[in-house]
C-alpha positions as CSV (number, residue, x, y, z in Angstrom):
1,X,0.0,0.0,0.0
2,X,1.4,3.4,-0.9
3,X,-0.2,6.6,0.2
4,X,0.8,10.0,-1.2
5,X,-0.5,13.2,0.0
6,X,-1.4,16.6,-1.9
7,X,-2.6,18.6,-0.4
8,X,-6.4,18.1,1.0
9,X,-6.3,15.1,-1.2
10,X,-4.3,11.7,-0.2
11,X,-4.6,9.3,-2.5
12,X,-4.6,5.8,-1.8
13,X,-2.4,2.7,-4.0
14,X,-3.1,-0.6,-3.5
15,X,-1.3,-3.5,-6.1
16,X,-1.5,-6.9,-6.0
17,X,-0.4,-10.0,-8.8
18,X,-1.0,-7.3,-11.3
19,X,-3.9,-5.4,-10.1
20,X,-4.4,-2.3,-8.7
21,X,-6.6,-0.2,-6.7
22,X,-6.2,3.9,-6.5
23,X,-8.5,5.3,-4.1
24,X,-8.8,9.2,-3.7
25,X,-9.6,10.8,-0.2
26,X,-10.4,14.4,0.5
27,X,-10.0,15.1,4.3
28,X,-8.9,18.6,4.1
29,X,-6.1,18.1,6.3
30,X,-3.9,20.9,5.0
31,X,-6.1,23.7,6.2
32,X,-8.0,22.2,8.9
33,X,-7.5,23.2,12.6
34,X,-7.1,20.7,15.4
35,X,-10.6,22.1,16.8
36,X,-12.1,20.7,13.5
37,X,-10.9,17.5,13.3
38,X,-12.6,15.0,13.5
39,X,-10.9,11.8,14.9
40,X,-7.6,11.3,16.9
41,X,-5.6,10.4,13.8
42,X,-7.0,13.9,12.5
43,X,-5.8,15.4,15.8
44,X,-1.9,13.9,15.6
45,X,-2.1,14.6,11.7
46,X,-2.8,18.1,12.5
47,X,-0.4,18.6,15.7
48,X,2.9,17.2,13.6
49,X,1.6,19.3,10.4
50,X,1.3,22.8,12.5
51,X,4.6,21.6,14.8
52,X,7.0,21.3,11.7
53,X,5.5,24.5,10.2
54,X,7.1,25.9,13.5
55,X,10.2,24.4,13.1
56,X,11.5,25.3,9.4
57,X,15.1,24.4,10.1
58,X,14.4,20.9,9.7
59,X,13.8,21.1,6.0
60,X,9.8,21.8,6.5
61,X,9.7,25.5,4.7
62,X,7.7,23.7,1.9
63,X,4.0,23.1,2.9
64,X,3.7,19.5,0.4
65,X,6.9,18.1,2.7
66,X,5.3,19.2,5.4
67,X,2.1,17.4,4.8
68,X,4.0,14.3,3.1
69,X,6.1,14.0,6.6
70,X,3.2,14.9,8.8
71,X,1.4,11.8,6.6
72,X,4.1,9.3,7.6
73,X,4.0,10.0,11.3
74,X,0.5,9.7,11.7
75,X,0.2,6.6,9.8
76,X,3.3,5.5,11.7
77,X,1.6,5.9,15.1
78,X,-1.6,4.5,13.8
79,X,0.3,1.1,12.5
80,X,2.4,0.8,15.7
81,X,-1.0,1.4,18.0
82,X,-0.1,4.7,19.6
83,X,-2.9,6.6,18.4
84,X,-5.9,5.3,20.5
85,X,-9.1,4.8,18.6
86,X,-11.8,7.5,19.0
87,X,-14.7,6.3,21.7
C-alpha cells in the first residue's frame, strides 16, 4: 500500500499480482485546525503538520513536505498502535 499526500487530497495505491486499486480521499487536512478535526488520527495529523511548520530548520519551509512527513507520522503511530481509537 502506498499513500501520497497533496494537499487536502491523499490518494490511496493498492497493487496486488497485477492489479491495482487507486482510491482518492479528501480530508482537508492541510487547512483544517485541530478544533475541527474529527478523529484522533486527524488530531496527531494536525499537531505534527502545524509543529514542523514551527520548526523550518528541519527542512519543513515547503508546505507539500510538510504534509507528506506529517502523513508518515501519523500513519506510523496509527500502525504501531499509539494513536488510541476514538470512543
Amino acid at each position: 500500500m502506498k499513500k501520497i499526500r497533496s494537499g487536502k487530497h491523499l490518494r490511496t495505491t493498492i497493487s496486488d499480482d497485477g492489479f491495482e486499486a487507486v482510491f482518492h480521499e479528501v480530508d482537508n487536512l492541510d487547512t483544517k485546525s485541530a478544533s475541527e478535526a474529527d478523529s484522533n488520527y486527524e488530531r496527531v495529523f494536525i499537531a505534527v503538520r502545524v509543529a514542523l511548520g514551527h520548526n523550518e530548520q528541519y527542512c519543513c519551509d515547503d508546505k507539500n513536505d510538510r504534509l507528506s512527513i506529517a502523513q508518515v507520522v501519523a500513519d506510523t503511530l496509527r500502525s504501531e498502535c499509539l494513536i488510541r481509537k476514538d470512543s
